[in-house]
SEPA-568720 format. One record per atom (N, C-alpha, C): x, y, z; residue in three letters. Coordinates in steps of 0.001 Angstrom, whole numbers, padded with zeros to 6 digits, always signed. Example, Ala and Ser with C-alpha at 12.3 -4.5 7.8 and 13.67 -1.06 7.14 Angstrom:
2
+013190-005690+007800ALA +012300-004500+007800ALA +013200-003300+007800ALA +012850-002250+007080SER +013670-001060+007140SER +012900+000030+007870SER 
//
This chain:
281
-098089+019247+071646UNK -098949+018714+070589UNK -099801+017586+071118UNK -100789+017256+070887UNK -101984+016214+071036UNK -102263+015815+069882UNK -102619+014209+069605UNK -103402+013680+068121UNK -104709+013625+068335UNK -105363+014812+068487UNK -106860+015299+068837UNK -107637+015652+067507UNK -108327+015772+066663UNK -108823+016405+065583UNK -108559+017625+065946UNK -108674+018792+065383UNK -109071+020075+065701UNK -108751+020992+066538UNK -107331+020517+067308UNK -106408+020840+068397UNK -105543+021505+067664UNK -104742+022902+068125UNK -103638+023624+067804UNK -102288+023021+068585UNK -101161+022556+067165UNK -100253+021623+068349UNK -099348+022303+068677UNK -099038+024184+069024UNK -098499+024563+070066UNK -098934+025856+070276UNK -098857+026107+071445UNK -099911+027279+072024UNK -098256+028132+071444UNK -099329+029601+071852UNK -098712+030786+070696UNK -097311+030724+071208UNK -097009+031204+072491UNK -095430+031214+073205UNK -094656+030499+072917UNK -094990+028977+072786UNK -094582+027878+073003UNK -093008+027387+071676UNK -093224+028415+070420UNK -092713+028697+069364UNK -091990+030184+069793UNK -093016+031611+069599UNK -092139+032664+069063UNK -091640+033109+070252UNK -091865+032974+072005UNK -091622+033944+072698UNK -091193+032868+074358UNK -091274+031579+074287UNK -090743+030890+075038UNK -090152+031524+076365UNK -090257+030695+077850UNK -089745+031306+078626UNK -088554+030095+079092UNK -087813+030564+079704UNK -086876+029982+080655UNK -085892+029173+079296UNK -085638+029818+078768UNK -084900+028692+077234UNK -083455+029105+077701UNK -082914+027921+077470UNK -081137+027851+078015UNK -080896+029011+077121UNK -079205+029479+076735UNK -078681+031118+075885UNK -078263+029790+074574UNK -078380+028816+074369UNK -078070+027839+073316UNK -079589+027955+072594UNK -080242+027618+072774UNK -081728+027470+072556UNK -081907+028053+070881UNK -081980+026924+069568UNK -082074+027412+068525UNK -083321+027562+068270UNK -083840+028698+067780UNK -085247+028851+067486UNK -085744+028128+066429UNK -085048+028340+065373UNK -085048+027717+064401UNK -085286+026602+064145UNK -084606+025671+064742UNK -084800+024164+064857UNK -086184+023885+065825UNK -086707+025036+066708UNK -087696+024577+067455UNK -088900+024985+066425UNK -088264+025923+066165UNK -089911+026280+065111UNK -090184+024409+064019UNK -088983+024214+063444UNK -089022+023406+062325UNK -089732+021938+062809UNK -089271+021570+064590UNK -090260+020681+065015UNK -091207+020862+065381UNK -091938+022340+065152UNK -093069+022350+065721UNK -094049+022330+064199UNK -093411+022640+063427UNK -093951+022122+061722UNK -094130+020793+061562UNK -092915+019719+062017UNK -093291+018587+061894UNK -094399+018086+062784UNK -094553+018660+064159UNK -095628+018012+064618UNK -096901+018391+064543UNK -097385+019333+063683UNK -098662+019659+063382UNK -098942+018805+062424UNK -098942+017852+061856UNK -099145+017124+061029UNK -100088+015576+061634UNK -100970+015650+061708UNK -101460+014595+062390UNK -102734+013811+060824UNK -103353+012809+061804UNK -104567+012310+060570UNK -105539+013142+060238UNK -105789+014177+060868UNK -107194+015135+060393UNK -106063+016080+059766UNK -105255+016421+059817UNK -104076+017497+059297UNK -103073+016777+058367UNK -103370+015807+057224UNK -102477+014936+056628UNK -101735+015843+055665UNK -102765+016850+054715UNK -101744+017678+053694UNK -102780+019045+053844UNK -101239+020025+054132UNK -101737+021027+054390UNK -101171+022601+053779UNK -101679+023407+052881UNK -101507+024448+052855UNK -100305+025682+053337UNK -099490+026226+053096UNK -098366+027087+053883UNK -099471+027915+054814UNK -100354+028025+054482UNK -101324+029333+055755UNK -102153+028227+056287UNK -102002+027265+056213UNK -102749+026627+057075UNK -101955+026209+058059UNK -100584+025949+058003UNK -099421+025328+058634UNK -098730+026229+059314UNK -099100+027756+058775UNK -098464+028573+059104UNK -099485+028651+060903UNK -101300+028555+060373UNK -102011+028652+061078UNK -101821+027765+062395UNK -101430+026919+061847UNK -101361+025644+063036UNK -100249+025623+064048UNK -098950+026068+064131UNK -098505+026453+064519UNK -098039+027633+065211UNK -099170+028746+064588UNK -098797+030180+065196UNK -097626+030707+064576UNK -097623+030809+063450UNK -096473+030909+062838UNK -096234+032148+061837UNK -095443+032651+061422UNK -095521+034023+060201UNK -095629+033055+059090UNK -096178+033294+057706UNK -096473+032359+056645UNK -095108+032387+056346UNK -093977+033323+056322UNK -092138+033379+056349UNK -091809+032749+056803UNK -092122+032583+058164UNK -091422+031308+059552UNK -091525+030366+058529UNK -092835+029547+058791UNK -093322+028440+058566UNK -093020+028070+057093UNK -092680+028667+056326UNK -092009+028844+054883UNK -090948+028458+054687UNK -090167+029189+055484UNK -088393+028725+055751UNK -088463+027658+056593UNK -089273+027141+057369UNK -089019+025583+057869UNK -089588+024645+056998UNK -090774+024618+056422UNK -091318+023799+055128UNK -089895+023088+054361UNK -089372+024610+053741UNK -088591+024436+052713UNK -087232+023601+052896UNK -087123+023986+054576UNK -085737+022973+054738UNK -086121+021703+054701UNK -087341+021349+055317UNK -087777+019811+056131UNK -088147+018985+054434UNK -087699+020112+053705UNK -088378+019597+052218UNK -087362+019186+051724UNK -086261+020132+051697UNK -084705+019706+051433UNK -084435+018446+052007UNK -084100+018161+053292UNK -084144+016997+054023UNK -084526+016074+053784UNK -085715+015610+053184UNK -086689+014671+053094UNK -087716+014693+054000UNK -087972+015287+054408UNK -088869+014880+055908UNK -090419+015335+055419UNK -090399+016532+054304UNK -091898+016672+054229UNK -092402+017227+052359UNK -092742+016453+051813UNK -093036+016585+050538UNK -094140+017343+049928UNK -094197+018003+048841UNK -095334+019304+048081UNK -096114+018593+047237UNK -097297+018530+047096UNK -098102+018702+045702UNK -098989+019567+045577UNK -099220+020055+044894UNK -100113+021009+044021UNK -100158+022409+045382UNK -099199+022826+046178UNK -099577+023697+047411UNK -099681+023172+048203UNK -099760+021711+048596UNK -100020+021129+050036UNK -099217+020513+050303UNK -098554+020099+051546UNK -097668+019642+052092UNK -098183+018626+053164UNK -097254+017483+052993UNK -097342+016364+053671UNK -096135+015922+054065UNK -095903+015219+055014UNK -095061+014536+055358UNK -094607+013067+054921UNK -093070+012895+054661UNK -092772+011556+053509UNK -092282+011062+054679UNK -092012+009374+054379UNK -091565+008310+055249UNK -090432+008835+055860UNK -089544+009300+055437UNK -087960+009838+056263UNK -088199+009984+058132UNK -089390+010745+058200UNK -090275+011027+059263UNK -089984+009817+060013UNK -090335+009046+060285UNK -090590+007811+060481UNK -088846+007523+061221UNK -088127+008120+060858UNK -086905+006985+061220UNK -086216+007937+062744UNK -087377+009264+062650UNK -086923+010032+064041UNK -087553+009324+065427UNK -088814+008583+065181UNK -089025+008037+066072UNK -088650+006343+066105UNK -088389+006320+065176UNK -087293+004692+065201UNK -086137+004507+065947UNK -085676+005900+065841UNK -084030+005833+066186UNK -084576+005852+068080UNK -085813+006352+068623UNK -085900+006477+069729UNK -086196+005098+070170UNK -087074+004547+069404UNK -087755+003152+069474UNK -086229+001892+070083UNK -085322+002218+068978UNK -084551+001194+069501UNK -083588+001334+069807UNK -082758+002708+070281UNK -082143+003338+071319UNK -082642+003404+072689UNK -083931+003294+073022UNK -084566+002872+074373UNK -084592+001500+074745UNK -084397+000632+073294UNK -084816-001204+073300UNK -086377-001302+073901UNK -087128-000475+073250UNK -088441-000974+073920UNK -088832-001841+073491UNK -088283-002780+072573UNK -089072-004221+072088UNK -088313-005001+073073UNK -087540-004770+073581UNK -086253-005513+074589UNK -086969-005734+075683UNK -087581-004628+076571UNK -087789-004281+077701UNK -088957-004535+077954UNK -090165-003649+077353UNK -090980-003871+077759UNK -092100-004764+076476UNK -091653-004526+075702UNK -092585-005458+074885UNK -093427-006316+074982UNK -092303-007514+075981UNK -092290-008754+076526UNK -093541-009009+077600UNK -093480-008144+077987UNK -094922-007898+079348UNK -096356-007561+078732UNK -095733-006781+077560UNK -097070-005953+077107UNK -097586-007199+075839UNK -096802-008214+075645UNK -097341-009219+074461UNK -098153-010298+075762UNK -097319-010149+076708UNK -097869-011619+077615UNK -098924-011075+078430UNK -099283-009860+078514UNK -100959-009417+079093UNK -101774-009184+077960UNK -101554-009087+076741UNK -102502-008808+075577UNK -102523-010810+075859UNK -101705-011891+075570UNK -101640-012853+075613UNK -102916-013620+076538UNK -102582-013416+077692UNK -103504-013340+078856UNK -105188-013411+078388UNK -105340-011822+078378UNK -106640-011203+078544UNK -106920-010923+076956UNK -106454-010952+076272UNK -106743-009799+074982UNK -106742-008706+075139UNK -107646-008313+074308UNK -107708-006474+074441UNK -106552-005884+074035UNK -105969-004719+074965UNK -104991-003864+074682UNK -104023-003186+075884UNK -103071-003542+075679UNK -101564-003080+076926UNK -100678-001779+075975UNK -100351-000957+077195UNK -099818+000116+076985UNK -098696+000596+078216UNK -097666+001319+077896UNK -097010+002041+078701UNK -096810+003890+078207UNK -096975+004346+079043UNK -096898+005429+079065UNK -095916+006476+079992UNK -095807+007687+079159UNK -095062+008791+080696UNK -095512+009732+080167UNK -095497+010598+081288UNK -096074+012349+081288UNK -095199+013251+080848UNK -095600+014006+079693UNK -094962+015268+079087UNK -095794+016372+078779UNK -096209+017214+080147UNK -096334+018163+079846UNK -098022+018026+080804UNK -098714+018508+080022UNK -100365+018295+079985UNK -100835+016959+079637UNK -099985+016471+079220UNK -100162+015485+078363UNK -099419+013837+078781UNK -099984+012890+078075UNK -099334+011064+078463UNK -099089+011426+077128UNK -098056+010343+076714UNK -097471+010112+075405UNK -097260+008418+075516UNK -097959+007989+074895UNK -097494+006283+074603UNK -096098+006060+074169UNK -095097+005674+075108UNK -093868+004640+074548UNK -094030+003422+073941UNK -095209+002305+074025UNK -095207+001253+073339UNK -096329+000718+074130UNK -096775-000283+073361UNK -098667-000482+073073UNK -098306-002025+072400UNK -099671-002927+072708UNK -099958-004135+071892UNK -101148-004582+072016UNK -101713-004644+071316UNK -102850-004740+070571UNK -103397-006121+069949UNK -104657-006520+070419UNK -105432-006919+069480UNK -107072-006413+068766UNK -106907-005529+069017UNK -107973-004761+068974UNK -108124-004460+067604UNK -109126-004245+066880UNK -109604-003448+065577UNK -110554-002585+065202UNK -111324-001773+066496UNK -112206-001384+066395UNK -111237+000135+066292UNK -112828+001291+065575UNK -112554+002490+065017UNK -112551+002910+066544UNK -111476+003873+067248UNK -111635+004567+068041UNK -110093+005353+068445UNK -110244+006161+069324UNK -108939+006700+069836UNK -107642+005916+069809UNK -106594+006005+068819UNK -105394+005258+068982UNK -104631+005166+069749UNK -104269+004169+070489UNK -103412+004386+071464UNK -101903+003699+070895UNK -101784+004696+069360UNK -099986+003697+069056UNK -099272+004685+069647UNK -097701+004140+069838UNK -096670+004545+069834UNK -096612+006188+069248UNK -096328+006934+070316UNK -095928+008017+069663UNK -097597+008660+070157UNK -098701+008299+070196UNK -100008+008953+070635UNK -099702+010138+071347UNK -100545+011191+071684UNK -100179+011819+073055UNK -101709+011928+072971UNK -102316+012512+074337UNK -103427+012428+074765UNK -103480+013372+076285UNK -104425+013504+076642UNK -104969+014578+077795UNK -104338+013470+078857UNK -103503+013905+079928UNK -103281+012757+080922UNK -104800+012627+081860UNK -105501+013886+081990UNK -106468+013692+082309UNK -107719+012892+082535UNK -107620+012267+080970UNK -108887+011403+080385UNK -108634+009750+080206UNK -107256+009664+080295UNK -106606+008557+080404UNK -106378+007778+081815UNK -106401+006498+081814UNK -105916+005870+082960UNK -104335+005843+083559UNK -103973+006149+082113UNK -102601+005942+082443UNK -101891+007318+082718UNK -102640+008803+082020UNK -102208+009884+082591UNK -103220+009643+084017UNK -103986+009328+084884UNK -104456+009486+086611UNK -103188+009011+087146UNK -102754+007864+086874UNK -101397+007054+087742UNK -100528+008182+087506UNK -100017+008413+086221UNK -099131+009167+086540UNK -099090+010766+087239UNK -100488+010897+087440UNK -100876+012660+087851UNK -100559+012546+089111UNK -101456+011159+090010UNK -101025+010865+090757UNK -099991+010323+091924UNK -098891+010366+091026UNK -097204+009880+091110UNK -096837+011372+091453UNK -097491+012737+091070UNK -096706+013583+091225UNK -096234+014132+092790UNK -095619+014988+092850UNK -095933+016035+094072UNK -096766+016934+094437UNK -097334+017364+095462UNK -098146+017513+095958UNK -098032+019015+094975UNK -097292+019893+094931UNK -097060+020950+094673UNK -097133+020704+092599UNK -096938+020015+092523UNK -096842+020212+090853UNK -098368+019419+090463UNK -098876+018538+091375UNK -100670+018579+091309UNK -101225+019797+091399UNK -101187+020418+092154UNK -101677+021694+092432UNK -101428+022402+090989UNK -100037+022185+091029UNK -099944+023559+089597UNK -101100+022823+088525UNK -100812+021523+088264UNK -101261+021030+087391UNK -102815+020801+087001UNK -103959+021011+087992UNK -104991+021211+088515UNK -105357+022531+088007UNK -104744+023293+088653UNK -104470+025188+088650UNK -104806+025725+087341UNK -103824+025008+086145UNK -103671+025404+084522UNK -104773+024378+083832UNK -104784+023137+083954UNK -105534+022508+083022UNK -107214+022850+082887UNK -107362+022907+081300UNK -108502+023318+080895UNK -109063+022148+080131UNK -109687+021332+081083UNK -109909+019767+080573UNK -111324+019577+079665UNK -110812+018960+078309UNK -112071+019129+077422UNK -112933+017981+077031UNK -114186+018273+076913UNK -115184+017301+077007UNK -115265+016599+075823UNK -114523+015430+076336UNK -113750+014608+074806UNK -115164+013363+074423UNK -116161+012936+075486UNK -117295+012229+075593UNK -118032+012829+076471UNK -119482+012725+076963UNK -120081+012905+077737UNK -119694+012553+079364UNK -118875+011806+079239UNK -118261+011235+080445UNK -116956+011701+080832UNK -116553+012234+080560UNK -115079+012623+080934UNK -115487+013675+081512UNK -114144+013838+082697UNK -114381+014397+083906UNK -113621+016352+083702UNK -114229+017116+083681UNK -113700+018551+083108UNK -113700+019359+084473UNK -114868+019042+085678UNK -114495+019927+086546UNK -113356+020018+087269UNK -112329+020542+087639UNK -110823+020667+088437UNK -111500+019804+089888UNK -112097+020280+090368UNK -112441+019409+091912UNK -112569+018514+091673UNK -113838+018177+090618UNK -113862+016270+090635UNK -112394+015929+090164UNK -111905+016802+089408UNK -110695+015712+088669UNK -109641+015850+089814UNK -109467+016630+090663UNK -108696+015967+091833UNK -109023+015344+092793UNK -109869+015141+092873UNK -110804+013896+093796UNK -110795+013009+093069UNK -110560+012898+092042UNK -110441+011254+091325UNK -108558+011441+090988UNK -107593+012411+091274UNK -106652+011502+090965UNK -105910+011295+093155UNK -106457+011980+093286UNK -106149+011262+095047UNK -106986+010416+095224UNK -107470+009710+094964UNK -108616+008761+095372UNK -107662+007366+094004UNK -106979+007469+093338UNK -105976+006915+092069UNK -104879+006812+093054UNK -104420+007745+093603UNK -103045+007858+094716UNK -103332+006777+096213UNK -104253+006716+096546UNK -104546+005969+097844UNK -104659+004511+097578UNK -105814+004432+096204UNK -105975+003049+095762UNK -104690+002394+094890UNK -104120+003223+094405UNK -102469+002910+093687UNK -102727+002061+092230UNK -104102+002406+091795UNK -104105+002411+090392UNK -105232+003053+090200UNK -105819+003145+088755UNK -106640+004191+088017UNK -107397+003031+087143UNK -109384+003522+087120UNK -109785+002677+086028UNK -110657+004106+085671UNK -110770+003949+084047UNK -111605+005052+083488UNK -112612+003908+082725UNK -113817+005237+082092UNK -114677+004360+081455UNK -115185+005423+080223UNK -115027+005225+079019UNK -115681+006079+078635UNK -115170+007600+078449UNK -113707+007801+079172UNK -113389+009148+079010UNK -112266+009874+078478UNK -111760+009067+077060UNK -110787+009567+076057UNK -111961+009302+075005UNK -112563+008243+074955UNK -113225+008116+073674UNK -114452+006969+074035UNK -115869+006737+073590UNK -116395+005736+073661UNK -116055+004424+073366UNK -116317+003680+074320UNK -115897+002265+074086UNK -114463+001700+074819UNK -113864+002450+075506UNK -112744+002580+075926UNK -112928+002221+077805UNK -113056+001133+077862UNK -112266+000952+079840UNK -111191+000220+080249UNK -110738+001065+081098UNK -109008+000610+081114UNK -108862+000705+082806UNK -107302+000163+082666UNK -106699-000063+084287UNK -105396-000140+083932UNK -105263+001273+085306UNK -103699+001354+084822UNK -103020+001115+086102UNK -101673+001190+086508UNK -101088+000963+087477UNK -099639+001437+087138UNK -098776+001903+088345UNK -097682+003144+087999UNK -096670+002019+088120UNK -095054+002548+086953UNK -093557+001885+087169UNK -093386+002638+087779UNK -092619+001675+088607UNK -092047+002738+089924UNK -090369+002788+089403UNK -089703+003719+089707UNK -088334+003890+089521UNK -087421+003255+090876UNK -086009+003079+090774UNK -085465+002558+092112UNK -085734+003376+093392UNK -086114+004546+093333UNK -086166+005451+094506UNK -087759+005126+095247UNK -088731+004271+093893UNK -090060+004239+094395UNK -090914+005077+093935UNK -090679+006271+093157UNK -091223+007505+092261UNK -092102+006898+091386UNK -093162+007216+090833UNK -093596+006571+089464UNK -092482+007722+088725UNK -092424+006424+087391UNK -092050+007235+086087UNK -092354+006783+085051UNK -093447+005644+085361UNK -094068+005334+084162UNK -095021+004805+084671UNK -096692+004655+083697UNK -097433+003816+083803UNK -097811+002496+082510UNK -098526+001703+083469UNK -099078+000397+082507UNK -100193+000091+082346UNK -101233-000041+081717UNK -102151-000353+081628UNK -102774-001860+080611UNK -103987-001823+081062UNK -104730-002842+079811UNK -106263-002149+079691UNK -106492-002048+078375UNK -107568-002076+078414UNK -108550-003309+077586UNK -110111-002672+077668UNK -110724-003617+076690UNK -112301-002947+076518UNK -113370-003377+075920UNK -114075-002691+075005UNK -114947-002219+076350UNK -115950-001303+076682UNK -117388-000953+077197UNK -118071-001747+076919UNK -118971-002286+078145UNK -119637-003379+077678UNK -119222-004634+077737UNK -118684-005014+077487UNK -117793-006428+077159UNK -116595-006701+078826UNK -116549-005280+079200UNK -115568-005496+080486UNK -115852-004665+081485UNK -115781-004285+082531UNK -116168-003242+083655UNK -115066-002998+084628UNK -114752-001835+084971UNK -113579-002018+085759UNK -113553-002817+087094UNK -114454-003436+087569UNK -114465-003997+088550UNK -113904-005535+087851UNK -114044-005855+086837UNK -113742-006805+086061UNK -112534-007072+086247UNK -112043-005897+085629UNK -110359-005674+085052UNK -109590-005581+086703UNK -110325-004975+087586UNK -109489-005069+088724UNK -109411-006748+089423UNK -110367-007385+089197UNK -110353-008454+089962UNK -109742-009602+089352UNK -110021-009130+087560UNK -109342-010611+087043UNK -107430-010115+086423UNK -107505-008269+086150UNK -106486-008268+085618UNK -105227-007370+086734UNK -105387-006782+087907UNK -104931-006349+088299UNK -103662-006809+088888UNK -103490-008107+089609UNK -102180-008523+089906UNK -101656-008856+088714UNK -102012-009415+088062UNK -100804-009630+086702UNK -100414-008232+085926UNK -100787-006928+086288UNK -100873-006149+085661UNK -099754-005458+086860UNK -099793-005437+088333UNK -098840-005226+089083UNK -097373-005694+088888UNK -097550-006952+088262UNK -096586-007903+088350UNK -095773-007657+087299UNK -096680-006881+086078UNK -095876-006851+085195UNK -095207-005590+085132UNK -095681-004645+085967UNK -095154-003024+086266UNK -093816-002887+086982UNK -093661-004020+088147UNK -092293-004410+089034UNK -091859-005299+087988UNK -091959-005961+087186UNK -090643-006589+086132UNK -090342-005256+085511UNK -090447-004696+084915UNK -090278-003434+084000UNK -089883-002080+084748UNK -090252-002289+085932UNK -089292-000953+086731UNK -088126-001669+087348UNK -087826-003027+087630UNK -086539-003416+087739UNK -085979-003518+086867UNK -086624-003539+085290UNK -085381-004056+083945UNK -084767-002478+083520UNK -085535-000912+083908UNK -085512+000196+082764UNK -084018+000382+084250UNK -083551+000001+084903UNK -082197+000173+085705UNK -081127-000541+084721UNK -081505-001116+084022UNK -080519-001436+082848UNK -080248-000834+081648UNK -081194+000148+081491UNK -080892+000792+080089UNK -081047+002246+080484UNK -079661+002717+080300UNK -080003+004512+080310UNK -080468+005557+079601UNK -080965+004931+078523UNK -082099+006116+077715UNK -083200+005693+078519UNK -083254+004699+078532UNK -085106+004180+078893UNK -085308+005398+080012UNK -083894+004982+081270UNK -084015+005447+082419UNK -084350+007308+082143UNK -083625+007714+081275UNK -083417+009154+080878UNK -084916+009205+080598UNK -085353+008762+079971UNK -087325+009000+079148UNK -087846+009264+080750UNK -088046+008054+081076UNK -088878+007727+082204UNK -088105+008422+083228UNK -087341+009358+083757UNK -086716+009911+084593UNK -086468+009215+085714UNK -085896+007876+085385UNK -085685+006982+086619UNK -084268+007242+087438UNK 
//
């Protein structure tokens, strides 16, 4: 899933016909989270054939998961449309402070928003995709969200280059190979060659600045957590508005404190074993 407007949040397989699934593997329960995560801000209340649509789903499937997640609390009806109620909310809570990310990394990400202003983030790679673990903000302008829980193209992001670039040589390749990178601004980078020439050229320099290429108004600098072995398994970033900052900016005024704060936070996630489990440290 992606919080993209107009994005399908799971390709057709990905629900009815899955490969490599352990002989435990409940369908059922996978279909029912793949109901909850079609639900985004352009998708707030939606229709059984629209939900059914969004998921790739039989209007039956998607019927019999509605109806449980309805039982539950998790997703409420009016007049034919379906939305999701607060209950929602406490699945990614329970992750929030079973990881202690206000513990861990918070602390770094309040004292570089502190610093510079703007906006600090950590991230890890799932899939095609970066997913924000935790973000701080002073920002208020209308644009691409980067809260908790976001996911986004690792592509277009600073903080998915660090981490593309953390990979192996062999799962770049794959990853290069499949992605069908979409022209989210005029500036974002869609051809496969340039985009691996900009994440080895991210790998040599050992951080990533974008401009312009999740959403207008957006330049950032990211830099990878390294795990005890030295692996990335997470990245950090800051950003701040177009215009107002340039990455040559952000590298010269924000980059060591932004290093500094990546080695506090890959020595603290050796203390907590969910964190370590997320971030595959």
């Amino acid at each position: 899933m992606r919080m993209l407007a107009g994005e399908a949040v799971q390709d057709a397989g990905d629900v009815e016909a899955g490969a490599d699934r352990p002989a435990e593997f409940v369908e059922a329960l996978a279909k029912g989270l793949a109901v909850l995560e079609c639900f985004d801000a352009s998708h707030a209340e939606m229709t059984l054939s629209e939900v059914a649509r969004r998921v790739r789903l039989s209007p039956a499937a998607a019927r019999r998961s509605l109806i449980t997640l309805q039982a539950l609390g998790y997703i409420g009806q009016k007049n034919k449309r379906f939305h999701l109620r607060p209950k929602v909310m406490t699945l990614g809570s329970a992750f929030y402070f079973a990881a202690r990310i206000d513990e861990v990394l918070q602390p770094d990400l309040r004292e570089l928003v502190r610093q510079f202003g703007d906006a600090s983030s950590v991230g890890t790679l799932e899939g095609q995709d970066v997913i924000y673990i935790a973000h701080n903000s002073v920002q208020r302008a209308r644009r691409a969200a980067a809260v908790v829980g976001a996911r986004y193209p690792a592509c277009a992001t600073s903080l998915g280059r660090v981490l593309l670039a953390g990979l192996p040589d062999a799962a770049l390749d794959a990853y290069i190979d499949t992605v069908r990178p979409e022209a989210l601004t005029s500036k974002t980078i869609t051809d496969p060659s340039e985009l691996r020439r900009e994440i080895l050229a991210v790998r040599k320099a050992g951080y990533a600045t974008t401009v312009d290429q999740l959403d207008y108004g957006i330049t950032a600098l990211a830099v990878p957590i390294r795990g005890p072995d030295g692996n990335t398994v997470a990245a950090l970033n800051t950003s701040g508005y177009t215009g107002v900052v340039t990455p040559e900016m952000l590298v010269a005024e924000r980059l060591p404190s932004l290093r500094a704060a990546a080695s506090r936070i890959g020595h603290m996630i050796k203390r907590y074993p969910v964190l370590q489990s997320v971030m595959g440290a």
